[in-house]
ROTORFI-54684 format. One line per 3 residues: their letters; for each residue y, x, z of N, C-alpha, C. Coordinates in nm, 4 decimals. Each point is the difference from the previous one (the first is absolute). Example, Ala and Ser with C-alpha at 12.3 -4.5 7.8 and 13.67 -1.06 7.14 Angstrom:
as> -0.5690 1.3190 0.7800 0.1190 -0.0890 0.0000 0.1200 0.0900 0.0000 | 0.1050 -0.0350 -0.0720 0.1190 0.0820 0.0060 0.1090 -0.0770 0.0730
This chain:
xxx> 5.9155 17.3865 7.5365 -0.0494 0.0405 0.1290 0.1093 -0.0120 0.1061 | 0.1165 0.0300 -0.0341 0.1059 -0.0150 0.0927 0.0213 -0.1321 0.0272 | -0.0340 -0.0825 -0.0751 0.0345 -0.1550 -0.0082 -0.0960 -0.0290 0.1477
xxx> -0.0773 0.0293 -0.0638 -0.1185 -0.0151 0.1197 0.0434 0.0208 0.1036 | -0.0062 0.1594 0.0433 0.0368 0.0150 0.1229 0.1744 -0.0559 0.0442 | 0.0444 -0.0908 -0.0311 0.1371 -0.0573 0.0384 -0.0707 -0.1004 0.0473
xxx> -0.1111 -0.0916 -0.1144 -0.0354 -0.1277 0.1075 -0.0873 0.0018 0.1090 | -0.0514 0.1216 0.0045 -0.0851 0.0121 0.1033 0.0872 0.0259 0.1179 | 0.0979 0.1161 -0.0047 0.1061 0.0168 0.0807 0.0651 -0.1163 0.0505
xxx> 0.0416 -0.1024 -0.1113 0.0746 -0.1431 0.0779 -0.1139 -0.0559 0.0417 | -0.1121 -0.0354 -0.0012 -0.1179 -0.0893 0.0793 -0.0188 0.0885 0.1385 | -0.0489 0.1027 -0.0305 0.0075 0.0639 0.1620 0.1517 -0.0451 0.0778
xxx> 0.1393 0.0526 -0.0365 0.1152 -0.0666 0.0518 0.0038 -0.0732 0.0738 | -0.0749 -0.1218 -0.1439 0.0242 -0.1300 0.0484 -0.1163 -0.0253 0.1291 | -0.0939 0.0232 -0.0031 -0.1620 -0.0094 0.1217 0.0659 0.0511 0.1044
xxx> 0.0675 0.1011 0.0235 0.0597 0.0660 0.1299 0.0970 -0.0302 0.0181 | 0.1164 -0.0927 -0.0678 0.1069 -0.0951 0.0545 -0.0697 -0.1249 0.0739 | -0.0714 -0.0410 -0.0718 -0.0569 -0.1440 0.0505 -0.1484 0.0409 0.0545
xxx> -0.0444 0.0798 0.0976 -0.1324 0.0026 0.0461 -0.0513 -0.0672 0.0706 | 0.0989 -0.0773 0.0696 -0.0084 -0.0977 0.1279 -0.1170 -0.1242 -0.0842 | 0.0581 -0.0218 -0.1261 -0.0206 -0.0969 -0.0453 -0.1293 0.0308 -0.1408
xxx> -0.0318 0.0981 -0.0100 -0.0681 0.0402 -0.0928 -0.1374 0.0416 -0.0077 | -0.0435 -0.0235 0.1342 -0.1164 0.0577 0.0113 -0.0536 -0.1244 0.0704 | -0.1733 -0.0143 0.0375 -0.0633 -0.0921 0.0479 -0.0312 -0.0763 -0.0588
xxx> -0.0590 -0.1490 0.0398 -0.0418 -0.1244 -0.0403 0.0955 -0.0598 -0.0381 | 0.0791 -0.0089 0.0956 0.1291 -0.0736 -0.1035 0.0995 0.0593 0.0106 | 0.0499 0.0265 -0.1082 0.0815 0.1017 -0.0855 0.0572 -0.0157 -0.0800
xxx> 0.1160 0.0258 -0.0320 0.0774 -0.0226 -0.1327 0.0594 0.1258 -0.0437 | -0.0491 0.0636 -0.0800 0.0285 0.1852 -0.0446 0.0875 -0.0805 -0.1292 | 0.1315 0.0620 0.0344 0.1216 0.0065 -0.0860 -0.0397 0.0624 -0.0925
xxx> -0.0277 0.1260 0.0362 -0.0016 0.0612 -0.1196 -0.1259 -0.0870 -0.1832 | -0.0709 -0.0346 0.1160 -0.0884 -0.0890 -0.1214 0.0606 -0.0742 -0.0685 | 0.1534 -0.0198 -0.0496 0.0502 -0.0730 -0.0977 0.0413 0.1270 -0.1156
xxx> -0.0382 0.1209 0.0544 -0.0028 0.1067 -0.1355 -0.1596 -0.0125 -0.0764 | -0.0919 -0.0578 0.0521 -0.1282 0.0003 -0.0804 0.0461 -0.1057 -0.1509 | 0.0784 -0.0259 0.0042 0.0375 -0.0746 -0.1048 0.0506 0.1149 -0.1152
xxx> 0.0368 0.1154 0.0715 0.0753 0.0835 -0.1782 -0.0621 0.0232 -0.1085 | -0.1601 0.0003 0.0617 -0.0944 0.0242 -0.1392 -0.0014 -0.0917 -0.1245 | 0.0607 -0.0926 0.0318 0.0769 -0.0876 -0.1066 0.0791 0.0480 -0.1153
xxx> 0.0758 0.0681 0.0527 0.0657 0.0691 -0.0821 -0.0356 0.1613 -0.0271 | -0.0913 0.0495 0.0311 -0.0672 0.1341 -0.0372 -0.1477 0.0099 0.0856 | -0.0861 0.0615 -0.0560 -0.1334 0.0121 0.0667 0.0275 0.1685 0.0969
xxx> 0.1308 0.0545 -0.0245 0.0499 0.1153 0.0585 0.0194 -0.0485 0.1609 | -0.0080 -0.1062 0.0192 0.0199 -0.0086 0.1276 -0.0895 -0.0656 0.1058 | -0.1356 0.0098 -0.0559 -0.1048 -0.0025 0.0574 0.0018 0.1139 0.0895
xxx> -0.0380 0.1579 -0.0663 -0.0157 0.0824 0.0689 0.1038 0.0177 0.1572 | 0.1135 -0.0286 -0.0362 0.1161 -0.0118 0.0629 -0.0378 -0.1217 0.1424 | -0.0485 -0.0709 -0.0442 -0.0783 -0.1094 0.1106 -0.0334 0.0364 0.0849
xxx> -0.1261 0.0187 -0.0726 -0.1601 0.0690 0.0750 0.0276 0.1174 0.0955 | 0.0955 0.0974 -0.0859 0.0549 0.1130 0.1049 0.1155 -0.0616 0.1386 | 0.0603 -0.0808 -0.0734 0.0925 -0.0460 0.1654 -0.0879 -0.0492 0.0879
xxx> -0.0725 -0.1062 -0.0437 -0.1095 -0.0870 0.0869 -0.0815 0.1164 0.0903 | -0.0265 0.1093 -0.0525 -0.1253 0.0910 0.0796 0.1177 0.0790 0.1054 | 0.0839 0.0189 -0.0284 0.0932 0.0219 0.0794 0.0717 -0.0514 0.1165
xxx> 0.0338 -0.0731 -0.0329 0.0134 -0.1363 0.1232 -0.1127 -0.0339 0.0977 | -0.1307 -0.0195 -0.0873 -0.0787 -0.0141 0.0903 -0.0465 0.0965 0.1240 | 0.0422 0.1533 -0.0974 -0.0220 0.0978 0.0740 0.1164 -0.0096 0.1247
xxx> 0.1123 -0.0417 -0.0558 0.0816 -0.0035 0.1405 -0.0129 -0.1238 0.0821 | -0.0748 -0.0878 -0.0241 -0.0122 -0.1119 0.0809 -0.1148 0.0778 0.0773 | -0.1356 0.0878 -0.0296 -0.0574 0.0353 0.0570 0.0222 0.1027 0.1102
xxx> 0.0974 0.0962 -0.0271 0.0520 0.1062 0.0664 0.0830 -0.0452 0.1343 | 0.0890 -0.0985 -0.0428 0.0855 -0.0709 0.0995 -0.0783 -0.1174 0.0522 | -0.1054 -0.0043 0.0232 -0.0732 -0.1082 0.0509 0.0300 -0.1388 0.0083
xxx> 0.0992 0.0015 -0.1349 0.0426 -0.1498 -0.0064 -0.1260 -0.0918 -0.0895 | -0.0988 0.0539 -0.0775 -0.1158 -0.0497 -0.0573 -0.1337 0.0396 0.0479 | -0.0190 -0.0805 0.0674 -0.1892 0.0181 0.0230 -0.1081 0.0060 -0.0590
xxx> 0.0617 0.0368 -0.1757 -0.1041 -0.0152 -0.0578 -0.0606 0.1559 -0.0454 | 0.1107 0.0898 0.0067 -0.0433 0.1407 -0.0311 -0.0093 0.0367 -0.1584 | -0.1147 0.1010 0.0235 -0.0278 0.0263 -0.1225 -0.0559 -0.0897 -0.0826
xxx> -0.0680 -0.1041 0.0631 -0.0530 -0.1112 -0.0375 0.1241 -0.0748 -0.1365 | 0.1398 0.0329 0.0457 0.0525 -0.0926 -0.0803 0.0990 0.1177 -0.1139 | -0.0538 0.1039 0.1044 0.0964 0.1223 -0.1333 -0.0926 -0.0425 -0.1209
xxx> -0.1413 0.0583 -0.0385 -0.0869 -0.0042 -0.0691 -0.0204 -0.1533 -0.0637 | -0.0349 -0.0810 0.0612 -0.0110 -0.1714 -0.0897 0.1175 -0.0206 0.0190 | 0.0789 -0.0137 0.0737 0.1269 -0.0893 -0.0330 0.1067 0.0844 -0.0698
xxx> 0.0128 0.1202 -0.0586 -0.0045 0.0948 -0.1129 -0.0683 -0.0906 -0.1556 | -0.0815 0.0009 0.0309 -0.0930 -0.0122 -0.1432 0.0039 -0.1848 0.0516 | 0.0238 -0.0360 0.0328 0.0167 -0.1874 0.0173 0.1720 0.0418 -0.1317
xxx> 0.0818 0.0651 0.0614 0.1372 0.0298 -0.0671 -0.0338 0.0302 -0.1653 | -0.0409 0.0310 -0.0020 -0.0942 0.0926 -0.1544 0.0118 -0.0756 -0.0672 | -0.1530 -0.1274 0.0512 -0.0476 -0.0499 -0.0761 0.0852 -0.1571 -0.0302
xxx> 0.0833 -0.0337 0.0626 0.1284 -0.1494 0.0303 0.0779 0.0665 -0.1069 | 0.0604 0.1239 -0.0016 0.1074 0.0719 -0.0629 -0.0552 -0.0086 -0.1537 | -0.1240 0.0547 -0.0207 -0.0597 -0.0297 -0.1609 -0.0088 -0.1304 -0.0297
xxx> -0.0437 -0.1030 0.0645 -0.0415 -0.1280 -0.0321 0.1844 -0.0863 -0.0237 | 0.1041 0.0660 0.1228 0.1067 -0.0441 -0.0285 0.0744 0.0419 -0.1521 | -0.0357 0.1373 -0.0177 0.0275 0.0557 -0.1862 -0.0783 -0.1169 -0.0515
xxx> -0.0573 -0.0284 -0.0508 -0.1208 -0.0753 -0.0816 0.0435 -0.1397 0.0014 | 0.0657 -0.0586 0.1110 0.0427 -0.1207 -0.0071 0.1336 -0.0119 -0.0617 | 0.0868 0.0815 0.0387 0.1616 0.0495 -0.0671 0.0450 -0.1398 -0.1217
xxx> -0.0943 -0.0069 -0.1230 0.0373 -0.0566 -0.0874 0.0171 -0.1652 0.0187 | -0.0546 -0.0183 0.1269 -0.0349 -0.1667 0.0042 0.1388 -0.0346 0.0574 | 0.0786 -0.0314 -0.0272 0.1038 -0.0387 0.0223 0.0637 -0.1676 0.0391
xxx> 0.0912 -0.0197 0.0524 0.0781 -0.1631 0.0025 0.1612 0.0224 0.0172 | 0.0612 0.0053 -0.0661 0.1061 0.0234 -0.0501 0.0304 0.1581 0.0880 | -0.0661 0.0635 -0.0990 0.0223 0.1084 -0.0085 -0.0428 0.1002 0.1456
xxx> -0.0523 -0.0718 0.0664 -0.0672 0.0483 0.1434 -0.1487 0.0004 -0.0037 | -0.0239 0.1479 -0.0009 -0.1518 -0.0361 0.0386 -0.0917 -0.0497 0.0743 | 0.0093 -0.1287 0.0065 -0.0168 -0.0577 0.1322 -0.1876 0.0240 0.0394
xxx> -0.0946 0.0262 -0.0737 -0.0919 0.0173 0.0430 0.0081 0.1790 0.0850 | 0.0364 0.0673 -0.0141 0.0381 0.1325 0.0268 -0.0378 0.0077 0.1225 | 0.1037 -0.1087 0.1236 0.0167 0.0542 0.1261 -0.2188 -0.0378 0.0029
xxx> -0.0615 -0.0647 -0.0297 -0.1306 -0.0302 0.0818 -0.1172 0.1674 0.0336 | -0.0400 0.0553 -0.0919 -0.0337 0.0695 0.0370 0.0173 0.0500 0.1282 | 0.1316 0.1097 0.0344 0.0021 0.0423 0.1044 -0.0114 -0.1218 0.1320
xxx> -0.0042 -0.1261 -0.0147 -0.0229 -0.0947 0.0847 -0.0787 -0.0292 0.0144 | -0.1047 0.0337 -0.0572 -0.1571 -0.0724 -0.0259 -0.0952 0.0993 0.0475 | 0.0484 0.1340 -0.0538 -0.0600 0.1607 -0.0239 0.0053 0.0228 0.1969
xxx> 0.1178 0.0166 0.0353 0.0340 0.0119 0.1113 -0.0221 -0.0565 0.1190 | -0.0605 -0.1756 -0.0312 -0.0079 -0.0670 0.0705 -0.1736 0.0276 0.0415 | -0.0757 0.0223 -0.0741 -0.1264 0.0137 -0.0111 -0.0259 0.1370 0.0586
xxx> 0.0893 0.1058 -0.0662 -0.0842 0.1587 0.0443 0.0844 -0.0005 0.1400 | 0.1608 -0.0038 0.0778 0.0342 0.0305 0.1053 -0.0482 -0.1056 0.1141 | -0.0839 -0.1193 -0.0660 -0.0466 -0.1099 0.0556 -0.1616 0.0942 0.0931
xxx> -0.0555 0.0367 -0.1111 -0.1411 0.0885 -0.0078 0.0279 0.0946 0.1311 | 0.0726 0.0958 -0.0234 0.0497 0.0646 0.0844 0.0265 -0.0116 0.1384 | 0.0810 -0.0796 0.0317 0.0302 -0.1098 0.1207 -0.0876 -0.0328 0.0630
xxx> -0.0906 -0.0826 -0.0998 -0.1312 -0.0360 0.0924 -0.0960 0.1098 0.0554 | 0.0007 0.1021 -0.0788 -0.0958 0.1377 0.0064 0.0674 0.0365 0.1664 | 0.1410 0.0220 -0.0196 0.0626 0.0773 0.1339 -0.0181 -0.1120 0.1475
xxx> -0.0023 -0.1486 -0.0843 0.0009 -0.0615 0.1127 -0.1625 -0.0042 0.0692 | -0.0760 -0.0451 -0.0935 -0.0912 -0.0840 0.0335 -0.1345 0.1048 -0.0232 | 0.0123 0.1031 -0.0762 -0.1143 0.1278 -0.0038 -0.0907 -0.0055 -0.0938
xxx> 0.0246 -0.1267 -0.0565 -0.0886 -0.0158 -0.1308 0.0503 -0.1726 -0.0277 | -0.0997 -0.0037 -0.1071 0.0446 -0.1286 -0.0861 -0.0196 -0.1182 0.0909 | 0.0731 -0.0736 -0.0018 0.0723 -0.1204 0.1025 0.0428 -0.0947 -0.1142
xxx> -0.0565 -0.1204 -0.0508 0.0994 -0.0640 -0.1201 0.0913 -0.0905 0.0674 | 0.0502 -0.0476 0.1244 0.0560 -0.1112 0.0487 0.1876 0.1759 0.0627 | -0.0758 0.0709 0.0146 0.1484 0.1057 0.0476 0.0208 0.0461 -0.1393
xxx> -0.0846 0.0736 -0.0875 0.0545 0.0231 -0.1488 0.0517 -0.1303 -0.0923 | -0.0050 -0.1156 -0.0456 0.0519 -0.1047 0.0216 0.1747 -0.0159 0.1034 | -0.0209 0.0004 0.0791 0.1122 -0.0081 0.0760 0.0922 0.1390 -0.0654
xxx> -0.0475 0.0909 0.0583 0.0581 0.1237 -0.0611 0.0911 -0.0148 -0.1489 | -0.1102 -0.0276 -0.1217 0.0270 0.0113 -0.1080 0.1094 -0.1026 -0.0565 | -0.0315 -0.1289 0.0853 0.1212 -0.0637 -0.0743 0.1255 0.0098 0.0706
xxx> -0.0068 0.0147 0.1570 0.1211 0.0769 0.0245 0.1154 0.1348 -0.0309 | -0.0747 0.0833 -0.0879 0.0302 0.0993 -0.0759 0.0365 -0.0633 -0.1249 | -0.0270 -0.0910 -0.1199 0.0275 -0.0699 -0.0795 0.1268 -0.0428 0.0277
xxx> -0.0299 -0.0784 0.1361 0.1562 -0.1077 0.0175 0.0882 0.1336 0.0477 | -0.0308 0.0981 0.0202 0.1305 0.1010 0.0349 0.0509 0.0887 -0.1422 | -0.1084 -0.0271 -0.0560 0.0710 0.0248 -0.1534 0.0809 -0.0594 -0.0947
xxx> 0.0012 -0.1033 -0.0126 0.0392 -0.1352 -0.0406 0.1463 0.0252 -0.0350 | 0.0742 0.0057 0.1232 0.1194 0.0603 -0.0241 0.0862 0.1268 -0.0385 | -0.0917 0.1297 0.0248 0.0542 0.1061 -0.0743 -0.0337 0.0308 -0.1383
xxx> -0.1588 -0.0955 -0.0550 -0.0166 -0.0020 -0.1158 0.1040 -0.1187 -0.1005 | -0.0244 -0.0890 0.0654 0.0651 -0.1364 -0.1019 0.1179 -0.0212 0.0207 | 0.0853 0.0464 0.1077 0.1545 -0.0097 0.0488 0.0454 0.1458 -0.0716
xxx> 0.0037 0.0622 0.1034 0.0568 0.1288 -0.0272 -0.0345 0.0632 -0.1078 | -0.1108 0.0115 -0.0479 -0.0666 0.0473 -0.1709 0.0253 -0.0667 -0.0969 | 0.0389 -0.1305 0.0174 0.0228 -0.0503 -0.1111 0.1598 0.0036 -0.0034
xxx> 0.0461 -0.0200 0.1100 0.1856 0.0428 0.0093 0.0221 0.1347 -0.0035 | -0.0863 0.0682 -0.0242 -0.0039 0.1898 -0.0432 0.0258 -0.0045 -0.1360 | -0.1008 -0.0335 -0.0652 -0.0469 -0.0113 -0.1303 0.1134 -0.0744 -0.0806
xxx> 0.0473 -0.1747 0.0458 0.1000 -0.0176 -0.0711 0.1487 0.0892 -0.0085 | 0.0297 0.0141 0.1071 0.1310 0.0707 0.0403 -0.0243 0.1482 -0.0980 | -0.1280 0.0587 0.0124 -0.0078 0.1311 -0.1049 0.0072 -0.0110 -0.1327
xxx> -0.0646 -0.1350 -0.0521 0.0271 -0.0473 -0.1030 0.1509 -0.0076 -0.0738 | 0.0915 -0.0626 0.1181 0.1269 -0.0644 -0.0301 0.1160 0.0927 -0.0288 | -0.0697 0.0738 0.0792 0.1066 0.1413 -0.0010 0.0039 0.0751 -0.0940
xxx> -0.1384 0.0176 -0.0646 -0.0586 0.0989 -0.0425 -0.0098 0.1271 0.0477 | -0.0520 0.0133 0.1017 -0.0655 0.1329 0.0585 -0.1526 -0.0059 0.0048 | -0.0299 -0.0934 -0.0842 -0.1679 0.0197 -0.0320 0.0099 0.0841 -0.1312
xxx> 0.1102 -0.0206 -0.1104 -0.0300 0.0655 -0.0985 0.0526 0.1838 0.0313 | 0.1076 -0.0110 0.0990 0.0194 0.1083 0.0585 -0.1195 0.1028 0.0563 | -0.0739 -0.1019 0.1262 -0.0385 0.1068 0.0379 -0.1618 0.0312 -0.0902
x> -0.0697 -0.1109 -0.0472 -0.0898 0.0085 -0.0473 -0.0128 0.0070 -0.1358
């Protein structure tokens, strides 16, 4: 449980160092290169899901996200469900990197904060702004999942502070 609340603690951190850049249509949330730890423990799902609802809550509070509760609640449970599917993939490996890992939260994210977007923008279903939305959220994942998560993951590997902390 403590594990947890540390990564939730560094994802919020990280969302309120980089907010400028973390919220909206196009976005690149740093901290989304920690959705990758469930790789190495399913303990850090919960740890996710709790930073993510957090952040969002402060993107909502500080009016740096327009999406509200809208994105505490799904883009919460968008975190959930990327974070389980990223455990589940863990084993598929290419030299020793899970390289299927980073997609979920890229795919998961791109679709539900895509959903969202269009909801806040457009007031209901729009497929040409959800579309736009969704794969622009994808391409802002791209790099904190497959760069930074996968240079998380090896470097934790190398060190061994995966067997440390998990």
């Amino acid at each position: 449980m403590v594990k947890g609340a540390m990564i939730a603690a560094l994802y919020v951190a990280l969302g309120v160092v980089f907010a400028p850049i973390s919220f909206r249509a196009v976005q690149m949330r740093v901290a989304e290169a920690l959705t990758l730890l469930p790789v190495f423990s399913p303990m850090a799902i919960g740890g996710l899901t709790l930073g993510c609802a957090l952040t969002n809550f402060y993107g909502m509070v500080t009016g740096t996200s327009i999406l509200g509760l809208l994105d505490i609640f799904f883009g919460s449970l968008a975190t959930l469900v990327a974070a389980w599917m990223t455990w589940k993939l863990r084993k598929i490996t290419w030299k020793g990197l899970p390289i299927l890992s980073p997609l979920p939260p890229i795919l998961v994210n791109g679709v539900v904060i895509g959903w969202e977007l269009m909801t806040a923008m457009a007031g209901g279903w729009n497929f040409p702004i959800f579309l736009t939305n969704a794969l622009s959220v994808a391409a802002g994942q791209l790099v904190p999942c497959y760069v930074l998560g996968l240079v998380l993951v090896y470097w934790m590997q190398k060190t061994g502070l995966d067997q440390k902390l998990f």
